[in-house]
N, C-alpha and C positions, 0 to 999 in steps of 0.2 A: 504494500500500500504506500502510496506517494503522495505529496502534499506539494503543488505548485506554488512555488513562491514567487517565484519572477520569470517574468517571456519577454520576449520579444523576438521579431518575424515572425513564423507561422510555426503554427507546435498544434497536429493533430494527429485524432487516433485512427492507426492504415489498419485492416488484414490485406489480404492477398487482394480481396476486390469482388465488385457486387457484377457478378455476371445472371446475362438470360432477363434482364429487363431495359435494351438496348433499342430492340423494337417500339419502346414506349420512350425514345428521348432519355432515356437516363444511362450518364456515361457509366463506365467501368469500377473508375476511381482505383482504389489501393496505393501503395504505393510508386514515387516516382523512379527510386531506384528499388527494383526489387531484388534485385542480388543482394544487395546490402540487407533489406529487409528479412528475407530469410535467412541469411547469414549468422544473423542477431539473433534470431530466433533458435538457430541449430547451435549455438555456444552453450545454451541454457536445455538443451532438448524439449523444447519446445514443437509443438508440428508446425511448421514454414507457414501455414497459414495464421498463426498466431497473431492477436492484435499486437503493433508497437507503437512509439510515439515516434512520427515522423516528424525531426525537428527542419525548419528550411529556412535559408537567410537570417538568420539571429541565432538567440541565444536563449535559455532553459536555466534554472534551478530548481530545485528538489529539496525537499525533507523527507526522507524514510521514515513511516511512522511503526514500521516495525522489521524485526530481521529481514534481509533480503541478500538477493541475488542480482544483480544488472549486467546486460552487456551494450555496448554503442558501434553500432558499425555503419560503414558510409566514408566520405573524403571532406577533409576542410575544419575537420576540428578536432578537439581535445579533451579529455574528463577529467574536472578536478574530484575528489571523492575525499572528504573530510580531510586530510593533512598532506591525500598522496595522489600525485598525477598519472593518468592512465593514459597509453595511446589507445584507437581505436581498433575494432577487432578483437576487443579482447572483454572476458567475464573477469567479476571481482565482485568480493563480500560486503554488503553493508548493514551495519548497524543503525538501530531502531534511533533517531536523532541526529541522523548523520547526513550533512546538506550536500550534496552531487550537485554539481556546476558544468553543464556540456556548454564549453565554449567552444565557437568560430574564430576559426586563428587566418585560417589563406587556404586560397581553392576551394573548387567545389560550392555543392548548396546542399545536399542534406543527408542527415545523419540519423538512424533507428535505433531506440532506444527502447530494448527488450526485457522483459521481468519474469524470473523465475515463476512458470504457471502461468505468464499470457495475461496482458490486462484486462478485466473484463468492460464490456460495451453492454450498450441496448442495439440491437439485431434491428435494422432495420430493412426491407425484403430483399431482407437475404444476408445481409453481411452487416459488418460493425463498423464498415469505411467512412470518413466524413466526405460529404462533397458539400462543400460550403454552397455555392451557388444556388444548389436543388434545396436546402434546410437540412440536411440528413446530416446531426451529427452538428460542432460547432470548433469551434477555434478552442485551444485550450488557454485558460485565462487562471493569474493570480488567484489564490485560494481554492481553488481545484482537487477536490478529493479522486485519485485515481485507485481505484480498487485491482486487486487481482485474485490468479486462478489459486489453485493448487499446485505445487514444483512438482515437476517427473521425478526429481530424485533429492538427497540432502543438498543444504545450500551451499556446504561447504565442498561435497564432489562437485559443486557446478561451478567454483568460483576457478580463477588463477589458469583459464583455459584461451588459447590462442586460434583464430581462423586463420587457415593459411590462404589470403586472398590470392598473393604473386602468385600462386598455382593456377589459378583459374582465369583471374580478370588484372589488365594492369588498366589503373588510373590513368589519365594522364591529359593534361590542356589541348595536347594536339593528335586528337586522337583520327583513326580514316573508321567512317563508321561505315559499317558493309549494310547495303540495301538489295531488296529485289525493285524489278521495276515495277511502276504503279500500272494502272486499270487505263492510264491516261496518257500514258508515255509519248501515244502518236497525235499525241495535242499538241508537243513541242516539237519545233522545227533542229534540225539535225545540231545546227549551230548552239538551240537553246541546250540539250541534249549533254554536247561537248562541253558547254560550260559547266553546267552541275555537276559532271563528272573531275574535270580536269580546273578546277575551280578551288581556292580556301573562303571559309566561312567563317565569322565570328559570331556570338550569341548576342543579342541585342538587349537592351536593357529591359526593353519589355518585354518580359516573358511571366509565365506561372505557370498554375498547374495542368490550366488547359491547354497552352502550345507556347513552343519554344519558335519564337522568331527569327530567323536569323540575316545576315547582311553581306554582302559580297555582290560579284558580279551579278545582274542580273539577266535572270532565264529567258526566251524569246516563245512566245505563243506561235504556234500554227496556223492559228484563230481566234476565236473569243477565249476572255479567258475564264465565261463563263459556262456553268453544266447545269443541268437539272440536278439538283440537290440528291445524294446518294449515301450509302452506307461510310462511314469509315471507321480505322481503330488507332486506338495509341500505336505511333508510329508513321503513319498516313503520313508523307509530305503534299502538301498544297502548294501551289503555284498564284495566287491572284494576280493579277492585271500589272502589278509593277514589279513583278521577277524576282521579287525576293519572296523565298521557300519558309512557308510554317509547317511546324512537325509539330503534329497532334502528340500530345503527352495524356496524363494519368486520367485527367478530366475534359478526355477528348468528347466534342459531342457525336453523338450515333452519325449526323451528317453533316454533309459538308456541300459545298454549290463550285468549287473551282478546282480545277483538273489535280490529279493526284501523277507523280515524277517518279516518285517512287515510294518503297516501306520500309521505314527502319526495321532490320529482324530481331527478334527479342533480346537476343543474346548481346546485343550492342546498345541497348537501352538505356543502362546503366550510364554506359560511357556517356553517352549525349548529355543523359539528368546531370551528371555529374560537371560539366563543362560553364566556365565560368564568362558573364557578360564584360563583351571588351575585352577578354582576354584571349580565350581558347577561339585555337588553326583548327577546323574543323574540315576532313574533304572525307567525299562519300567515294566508296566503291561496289560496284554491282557485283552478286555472286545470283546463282541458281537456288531454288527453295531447298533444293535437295542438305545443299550444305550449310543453309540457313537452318534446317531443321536439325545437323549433326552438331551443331554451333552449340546447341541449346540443348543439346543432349550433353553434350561434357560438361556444362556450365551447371546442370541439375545434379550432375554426380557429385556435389559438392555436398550435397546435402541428403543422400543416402545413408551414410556411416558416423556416427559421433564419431567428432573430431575432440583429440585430447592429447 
């Protein structure tokens, strides 16, 4: 059990995400990096789909109001925990009175903060995720009772444990995120095409949780750069009328009205959420589904086996 003391940015509660009511206008949601998210979750044996606190753009303190367990995983920050400083990726013990401080140091935007037994939520159809926009779920604020489950195991087997992320995923500002191409590819003209590919991007300032904007050369339409409004998902790049590419992120909506270039594959997800405005070289590479789907099969293997 946790006791919010202090926020700032955005500090709310992910599971994995509200699928199967997409049809009806409502996004996905969960978290923006989900590698991290379950990650956090597998330090503590938690099931991957476990609620965590998705911290983003700021900064989090805590009071434990009773023994506990935590882990923080994610890029761009740091855990203070009563006298001793933690990196991230990693579980550790706390006592009932003992204030946790996840600060933002450099890079990146958000960090998962997991509890021994899984935060508990109110279920809303179907999952525990917030999506601010829709009302499902709310910002977490100062004086905030956060409850939790029951621990898989003692606190103290769960504490002093390390994710070995270099294994699986590297971080990184200039990362080449691998896409298939979109539904809409033959909307853009060969030139617009070359560009997206053979192009760097940086993230724009405005972005959140529904899509990451980004800035660079821009893309050449074929034609309009408008469609009859269609299906899309976290990941969808959109092209609108002035060439610069939005990637649908966590609170993507079901549709979209302007040509789709390509799809971020899941397994490079991360990389993107994690990429910082103004700063991060961002350039795309096209592979086939086949190896986008193999991508995301070693990336899950992460969290088959407690790691100890």
């Amino acid at each position: 059990m946790l006791e919010v003391l202090d926020v700032s940015g955005l500090a709310t509660l992910q599971d994995s995400g509200r699928r199967g009511w997409q049809s009806y206008g409502v996004p996905v949601s969960g978290p923006m990096d989900w590698f991290a998210h379950a990650a956090a979750n597998s330090l503590l044996h938690n099931s991957v789909d476990a609620v965590t606190i998705e911290i983003g753009l700021g900064e989090i303190a805590f009071r434990a109001l009773r023994d506990t367990t935590l882990s923080v995983c994610g890029t761009g920050f740091e855990v203070a925990n009563y006298v001793w400083t933690f990196p991230l990726w990693t579980s550790f013990y706390v006592r009932a009175g003992w204030r946790v401080h996840v600060k933002k140091i450099s890079g990146g935007n958000w960090a998962y903060l997991a509890i021994a037994g899984g935060f508990e939520a109110k279920a809303m159809l179907g999952s525990k995720s917030t999506y601010l926009r829709g009302g499902l779920g709310s910002a977490l604020r100062t004086g905030d009772i956060i409850q939790a489950g029951k621990p898989a195991a003692e606190l103290s087997k769960l504490a002093a444990r390390d994710f070995p992320v270099g294994k699986y995923i590297n971080y990184n500002q200039s990362p080449i995120i691998e896409v298939i191409a979109g539904p809409q590819a033959d909307r853009f003209t060969d030139a617009g095409i070359q560009t997206f590919y053979g192009s760097e991007y940086t993230l724009s300032k405005s972005f959140d949780r529904m899509g990451y904007r980004l800035e660079g050369n821009p893309i050449s339409h074929a034609g309009s750069a408008d469609l009859i409004s269609e299906g899309m998902t976290m990941g969808s790049i959109q092209v609108p009328a002035n060439g610069q590419p939005i990637v649908m992120m966590a609170d993507s909506p079901s549709t979209g009205g302007y040509p789709k270039i390509a799809n971020v594959i899941r397994a490079d997800l991360p990389l993107l959420a994690q990429c910082e405005a103004g700063v991060s070289k961002i350039r795309f590479r096209e592979i086939m589904i086949e190896e986008a789907q193999e991508n995301f099969r070693k990336l899950n293997k992460a969290f088959k086996t407690p790691k100890g």
